[in-house]
One Martini backbone bead per residue (centre of mass of N, CA, C, O) as a GRO file, in nm:
protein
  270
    1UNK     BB    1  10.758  10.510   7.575
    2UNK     BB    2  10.604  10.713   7.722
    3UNK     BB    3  10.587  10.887   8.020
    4UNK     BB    4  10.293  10.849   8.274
    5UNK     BB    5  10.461  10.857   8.538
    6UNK     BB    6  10.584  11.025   8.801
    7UNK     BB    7  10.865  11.108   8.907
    8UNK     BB    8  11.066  11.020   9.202
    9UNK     BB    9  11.193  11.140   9.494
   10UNK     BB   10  11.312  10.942   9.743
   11UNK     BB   11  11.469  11.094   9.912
   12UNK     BB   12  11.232  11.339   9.965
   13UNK     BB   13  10.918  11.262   9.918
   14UNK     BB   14  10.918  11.016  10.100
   15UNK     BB   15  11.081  11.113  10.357
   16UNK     BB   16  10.830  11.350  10.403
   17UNK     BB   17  10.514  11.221  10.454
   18UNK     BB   18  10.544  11.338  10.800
   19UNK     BB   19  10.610  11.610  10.790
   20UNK     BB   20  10.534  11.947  10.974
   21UNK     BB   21  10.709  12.149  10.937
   22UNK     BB   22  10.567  12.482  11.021
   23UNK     BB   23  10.328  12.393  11.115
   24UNK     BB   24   9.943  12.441  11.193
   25UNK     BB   25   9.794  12.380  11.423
   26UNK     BB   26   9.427  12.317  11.544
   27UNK     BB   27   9.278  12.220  11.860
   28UNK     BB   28   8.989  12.173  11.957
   29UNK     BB   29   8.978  12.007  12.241
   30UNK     BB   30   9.307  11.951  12.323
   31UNK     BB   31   9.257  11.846  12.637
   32UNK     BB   32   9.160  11.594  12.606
   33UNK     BB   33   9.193  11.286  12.608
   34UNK     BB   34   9.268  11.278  12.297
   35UNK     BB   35   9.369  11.502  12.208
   36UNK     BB   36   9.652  11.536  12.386
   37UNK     BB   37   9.780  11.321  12.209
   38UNK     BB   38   9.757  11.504  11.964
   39UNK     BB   39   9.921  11.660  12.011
   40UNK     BB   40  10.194  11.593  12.070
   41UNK     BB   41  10.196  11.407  11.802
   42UNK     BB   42  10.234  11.714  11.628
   43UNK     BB   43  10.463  11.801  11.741
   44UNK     BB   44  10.665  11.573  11.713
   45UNK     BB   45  10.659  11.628  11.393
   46UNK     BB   46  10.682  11.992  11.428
   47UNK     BB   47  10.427  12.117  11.514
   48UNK     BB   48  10.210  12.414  11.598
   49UNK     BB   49  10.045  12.445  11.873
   50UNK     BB   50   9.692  12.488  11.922
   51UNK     BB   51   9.482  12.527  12.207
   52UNK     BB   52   9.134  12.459  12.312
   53UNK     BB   53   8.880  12.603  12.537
   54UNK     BB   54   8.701  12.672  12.792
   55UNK     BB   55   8.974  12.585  12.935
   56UNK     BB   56   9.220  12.780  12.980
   57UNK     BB   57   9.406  12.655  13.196
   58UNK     BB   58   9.393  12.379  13.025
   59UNK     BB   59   9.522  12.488  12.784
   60UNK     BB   60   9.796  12.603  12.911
   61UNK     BB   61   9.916  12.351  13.050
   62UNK     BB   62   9.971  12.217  12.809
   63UNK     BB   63  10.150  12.419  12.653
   64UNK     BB   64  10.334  12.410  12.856
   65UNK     BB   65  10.439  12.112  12.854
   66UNK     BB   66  10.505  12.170  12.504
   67UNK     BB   67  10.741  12.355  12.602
   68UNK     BB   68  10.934  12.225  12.782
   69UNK     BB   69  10.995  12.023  12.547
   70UNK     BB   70  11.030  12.225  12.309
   71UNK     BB   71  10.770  12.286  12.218
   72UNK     BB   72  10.504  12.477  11.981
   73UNK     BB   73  10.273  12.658  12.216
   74UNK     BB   74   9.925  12.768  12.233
   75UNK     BB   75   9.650  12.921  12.421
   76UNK     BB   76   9.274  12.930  12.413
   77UNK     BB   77   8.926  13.058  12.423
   78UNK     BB   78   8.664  12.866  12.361
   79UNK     BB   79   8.295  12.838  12.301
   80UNK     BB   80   8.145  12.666  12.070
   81UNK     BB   81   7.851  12.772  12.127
   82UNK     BB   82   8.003  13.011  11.957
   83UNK     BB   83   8.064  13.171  11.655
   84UNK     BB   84   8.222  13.409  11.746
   85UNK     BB   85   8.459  13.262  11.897
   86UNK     BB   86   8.574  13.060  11.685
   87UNK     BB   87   8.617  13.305  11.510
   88UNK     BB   88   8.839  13.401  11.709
   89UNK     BB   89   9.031  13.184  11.724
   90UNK     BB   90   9.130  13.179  11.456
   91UNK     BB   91   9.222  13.445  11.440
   92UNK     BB   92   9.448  13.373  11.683
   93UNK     BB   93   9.607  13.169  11.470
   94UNK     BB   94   9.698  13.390  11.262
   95UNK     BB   95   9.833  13.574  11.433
   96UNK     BB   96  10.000  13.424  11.564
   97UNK     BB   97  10.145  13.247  11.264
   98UNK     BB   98   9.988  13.325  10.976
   99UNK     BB   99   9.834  13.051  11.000
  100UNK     BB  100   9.601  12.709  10.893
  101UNK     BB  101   9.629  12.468  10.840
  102UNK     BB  102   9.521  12.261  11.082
  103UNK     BB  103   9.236  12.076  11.159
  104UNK     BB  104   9.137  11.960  11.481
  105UNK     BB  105   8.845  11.800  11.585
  106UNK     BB  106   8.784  11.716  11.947
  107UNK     BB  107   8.488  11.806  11.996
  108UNK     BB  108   8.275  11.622  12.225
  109UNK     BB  109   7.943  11.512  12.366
  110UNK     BB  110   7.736  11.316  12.625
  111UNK     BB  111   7.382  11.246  12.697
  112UNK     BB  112   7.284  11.008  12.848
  113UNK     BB  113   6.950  10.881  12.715
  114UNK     BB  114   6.678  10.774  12.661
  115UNK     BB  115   6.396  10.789  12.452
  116UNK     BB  116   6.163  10.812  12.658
  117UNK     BB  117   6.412  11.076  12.817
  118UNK     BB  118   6.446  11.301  12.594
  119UNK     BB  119   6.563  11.616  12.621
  120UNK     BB  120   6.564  11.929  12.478
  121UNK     BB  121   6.839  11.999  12.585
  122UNK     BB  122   7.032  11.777  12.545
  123UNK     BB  123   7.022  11.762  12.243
  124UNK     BB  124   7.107  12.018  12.212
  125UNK     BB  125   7.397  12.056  12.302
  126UNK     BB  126   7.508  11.775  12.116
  127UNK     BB  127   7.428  11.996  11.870
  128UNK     BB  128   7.603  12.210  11.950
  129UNK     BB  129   7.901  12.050  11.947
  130UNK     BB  130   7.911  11.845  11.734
  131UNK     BB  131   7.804  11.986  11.471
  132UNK     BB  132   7.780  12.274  11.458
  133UNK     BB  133   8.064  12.332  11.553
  134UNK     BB  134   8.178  12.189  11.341
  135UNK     BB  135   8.078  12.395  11.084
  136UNK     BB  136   8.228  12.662  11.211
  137UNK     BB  137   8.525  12.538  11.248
  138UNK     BB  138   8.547  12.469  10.889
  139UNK     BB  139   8.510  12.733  10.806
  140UNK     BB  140   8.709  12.927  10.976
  141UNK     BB  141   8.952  12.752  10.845
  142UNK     BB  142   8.866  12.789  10.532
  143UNK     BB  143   8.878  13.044  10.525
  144UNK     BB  144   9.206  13.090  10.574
  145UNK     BB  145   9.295  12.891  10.371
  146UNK     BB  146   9.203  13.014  10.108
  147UNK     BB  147   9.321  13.308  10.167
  148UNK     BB  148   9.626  13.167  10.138
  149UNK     BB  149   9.660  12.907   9.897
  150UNK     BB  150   9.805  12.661  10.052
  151UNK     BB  151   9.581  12.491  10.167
  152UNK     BB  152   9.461  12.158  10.362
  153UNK     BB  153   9.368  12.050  10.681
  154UNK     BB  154   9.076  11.844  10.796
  155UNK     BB  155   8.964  11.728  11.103
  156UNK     BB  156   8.785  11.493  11.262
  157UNK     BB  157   8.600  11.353  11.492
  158UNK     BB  158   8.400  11.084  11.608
  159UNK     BB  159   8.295  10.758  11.573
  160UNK     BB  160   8.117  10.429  11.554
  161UNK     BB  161   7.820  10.579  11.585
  162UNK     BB  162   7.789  10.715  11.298
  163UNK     BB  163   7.701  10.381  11.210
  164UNK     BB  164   7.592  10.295  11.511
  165UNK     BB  165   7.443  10.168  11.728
  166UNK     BB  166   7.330  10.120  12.090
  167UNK     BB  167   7.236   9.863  12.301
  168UNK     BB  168   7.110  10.013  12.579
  169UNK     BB  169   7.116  10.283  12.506
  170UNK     BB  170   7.145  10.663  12.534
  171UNK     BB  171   7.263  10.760  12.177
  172UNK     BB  172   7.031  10.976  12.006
  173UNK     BB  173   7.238  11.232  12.016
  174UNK     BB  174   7.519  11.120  11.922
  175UNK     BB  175   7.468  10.951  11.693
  176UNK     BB  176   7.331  11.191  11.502
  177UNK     BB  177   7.581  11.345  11.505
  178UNK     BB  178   7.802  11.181  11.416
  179UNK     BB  179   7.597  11.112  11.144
  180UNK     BB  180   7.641  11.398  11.047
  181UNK     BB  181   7.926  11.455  11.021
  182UNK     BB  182   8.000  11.290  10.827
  183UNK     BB  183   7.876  11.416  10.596
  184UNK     BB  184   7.992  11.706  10.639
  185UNK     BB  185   8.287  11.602  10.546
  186UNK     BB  186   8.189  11.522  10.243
  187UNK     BB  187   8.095  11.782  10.181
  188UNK     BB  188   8.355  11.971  10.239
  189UNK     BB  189   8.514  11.806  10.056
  190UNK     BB  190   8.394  11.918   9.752
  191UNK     BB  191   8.422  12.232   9.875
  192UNK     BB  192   8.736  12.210   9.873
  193UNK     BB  193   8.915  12.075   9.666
  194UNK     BB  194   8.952  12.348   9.477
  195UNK     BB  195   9.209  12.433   9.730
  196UNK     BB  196   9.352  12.165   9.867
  197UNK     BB  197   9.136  12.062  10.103
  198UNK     BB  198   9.131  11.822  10.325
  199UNK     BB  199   8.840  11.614  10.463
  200UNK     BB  200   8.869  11.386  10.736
  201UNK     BB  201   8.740  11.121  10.963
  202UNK     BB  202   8.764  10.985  11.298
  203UNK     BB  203   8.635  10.637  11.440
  204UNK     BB  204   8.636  10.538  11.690
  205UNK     BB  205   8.609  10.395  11.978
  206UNK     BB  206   8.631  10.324  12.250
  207UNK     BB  207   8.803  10.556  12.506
  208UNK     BB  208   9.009  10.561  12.766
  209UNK     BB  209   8.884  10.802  12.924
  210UNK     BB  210   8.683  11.054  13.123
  211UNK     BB  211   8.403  10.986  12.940
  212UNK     BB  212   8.397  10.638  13.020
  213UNK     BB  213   8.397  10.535  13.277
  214UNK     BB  214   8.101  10.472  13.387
  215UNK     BB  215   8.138  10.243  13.206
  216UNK     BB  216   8.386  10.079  13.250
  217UNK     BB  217   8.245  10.030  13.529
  218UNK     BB  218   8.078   9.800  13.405
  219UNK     BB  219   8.106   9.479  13.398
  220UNK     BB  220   7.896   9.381  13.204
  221UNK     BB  221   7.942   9.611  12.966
  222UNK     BB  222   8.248   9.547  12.919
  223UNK     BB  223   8.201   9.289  12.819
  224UNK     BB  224   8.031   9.305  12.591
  225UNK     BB  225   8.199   9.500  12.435
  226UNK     BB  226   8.478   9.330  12.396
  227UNK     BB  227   8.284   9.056  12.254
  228UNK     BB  228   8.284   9.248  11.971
  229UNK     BB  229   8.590   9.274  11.974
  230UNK     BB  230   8.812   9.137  11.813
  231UNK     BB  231   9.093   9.279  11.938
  232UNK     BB  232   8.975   9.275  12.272
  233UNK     BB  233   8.970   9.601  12.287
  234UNK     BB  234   9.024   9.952  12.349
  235UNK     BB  235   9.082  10.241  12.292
  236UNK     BB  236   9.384  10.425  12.281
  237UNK     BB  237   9.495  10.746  12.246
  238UNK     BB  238   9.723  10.631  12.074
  239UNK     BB  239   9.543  10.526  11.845
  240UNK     BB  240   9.475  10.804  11.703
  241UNK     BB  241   9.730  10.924  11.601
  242UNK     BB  242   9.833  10.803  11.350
  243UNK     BB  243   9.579  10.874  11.183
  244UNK     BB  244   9.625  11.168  11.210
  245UNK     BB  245   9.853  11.230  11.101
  246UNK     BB  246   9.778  11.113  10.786
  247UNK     BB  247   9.569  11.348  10.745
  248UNK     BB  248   9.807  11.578  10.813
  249UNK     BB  249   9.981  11.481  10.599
  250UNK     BB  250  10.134  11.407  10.255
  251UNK     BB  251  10.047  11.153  10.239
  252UNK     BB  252   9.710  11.240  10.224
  253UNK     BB  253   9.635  11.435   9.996
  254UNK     BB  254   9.453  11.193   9.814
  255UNK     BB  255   9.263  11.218  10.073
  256UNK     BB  256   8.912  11.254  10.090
  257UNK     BB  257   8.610  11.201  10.256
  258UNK     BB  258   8.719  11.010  10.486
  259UNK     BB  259   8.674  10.768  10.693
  260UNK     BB  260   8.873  10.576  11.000
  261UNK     BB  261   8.807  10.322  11.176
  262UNK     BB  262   8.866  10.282  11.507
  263UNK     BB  263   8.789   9.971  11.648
  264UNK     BB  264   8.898   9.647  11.622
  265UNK     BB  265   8.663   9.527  11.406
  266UNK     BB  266   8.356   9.593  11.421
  267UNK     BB  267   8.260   9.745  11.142
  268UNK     BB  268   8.281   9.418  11.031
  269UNK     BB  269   8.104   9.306  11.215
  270UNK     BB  270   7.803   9.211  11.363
   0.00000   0.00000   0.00000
């Protein structure tokens, strides 16, 4: 019988399955809470990393830390809520490296108000950076990367709110974007697909960082949490690394338009 399956060269194809060596990563938001251990991660695997934020001192020094150590890192000022800055960044990552393998999207801001005290100020902010900055963060990685021939990875980061409610909490702003971007993601990835560019996103749960100190330092609302979370615990930003190396690698070529929630097994019970 002809043979109909691939033969695999085990020695070096699955050998290199998370290898990034010579990749670009950009990562907006990379000195965040997640972001940092994110940069890392990408690094310690290969990738030669930039990281932005409004905070050029902020980007620089995460980058010097990650050249200390012997990794290739360097750092752009972007303010996401310009499209114009956007635009600026990734071209300062192709004219520095000459190419934007991978997109991780790690920015997004949260301002809690309940629902009949929700401000128009306050929701467009929210939905300028979760969702529109989404939207041209993957554009301008996208003309980049069709433009190189030779494919790509985008990663955003979303939330388990993309898809969960949060009782007693003001989170209209933040849920609907984060389940916007949902969206977003597999949008992004029918229209990229034909280019070999692969789109996924990662939605943890609470996470450990100076984002959420002011919640889990209620002890009421920290207690009620926890008892809803399977694995009885919080995500740390190093569980968020495995998710984003595995669809930045090319274990997940094959693998497109699809969310991974990190969640502790919230988002299958009840």
């Amino acid at each position: 019988m002809e043979q109909i399956t691939p033969r695999i060269n085990f020695s070096t194809e699955l050998a290199n399955l998370f290898d990034l060596t010579g990749k670009v990563a950009y990562l907006p938001g990379g000195y965040g809470g997640i972001g940092e251990s994110l940069a890392w991660g990408l690094a310690l695997h290969g990738a030669r990393v930039v990281i932005s934020g409004r905070s050029l001192a902020r980007a620089e020094a995460l980058a010097g830390r990650l050249q200390e150590a012997g990794y290739e890192a360097t750092a752009v000022a972007v303010d996401v809520k310009s499209v114009a800055e956007i635009r600026e960044s990734a071209g300062f990552v192709v004219d520095q490296y000459g190419r934007l393998d991978i997109l991780v999207n790690c920015v997004g801001v949260q301002r809690e108000e309940p629902l009949l005290e929700v401000t128009e100020e306050a929701f467009d902010e929210v939905y300028a950076v979760n969702l529109k900055a989404a939207m041209f963060l993957a554009q301008a990685a996208a003309r980049h990367q069709v433009a190189w021939g030779q494919g790509g990875k985008q990663i955003h980061l979303l939330s388990v709110r993309s898809q969960l409610g949060l009782r007693d909490r003001g989170y209209s702003a933040y849920s609907s974007t984060k389940g916007g971007l949902l969206m977003l993601v597999k949008q992004h990835a029918m229209e990229l697909a034909r280019y070999h560019i692969t789109v996924n996103g990662i939605a943890p749960t609470f996470t450990y960082t100076e984002m959420i100190r002011h919640v889990m330092e209620n002890d009421e609302f920290r207690a009620q949490l926890l008892s809803r979370i399977p694995l009885g615990r919080i995500a740390d930003p190093k569980d968020i690394v495995g998710a984003t190396l595995f669809f930045a690698a090319p274990a997940a070529n094959y693998i497109t338009g699809q969310v991974l929630y990190i969640d502790g097994g919230i988002t299958a019970s009840q």
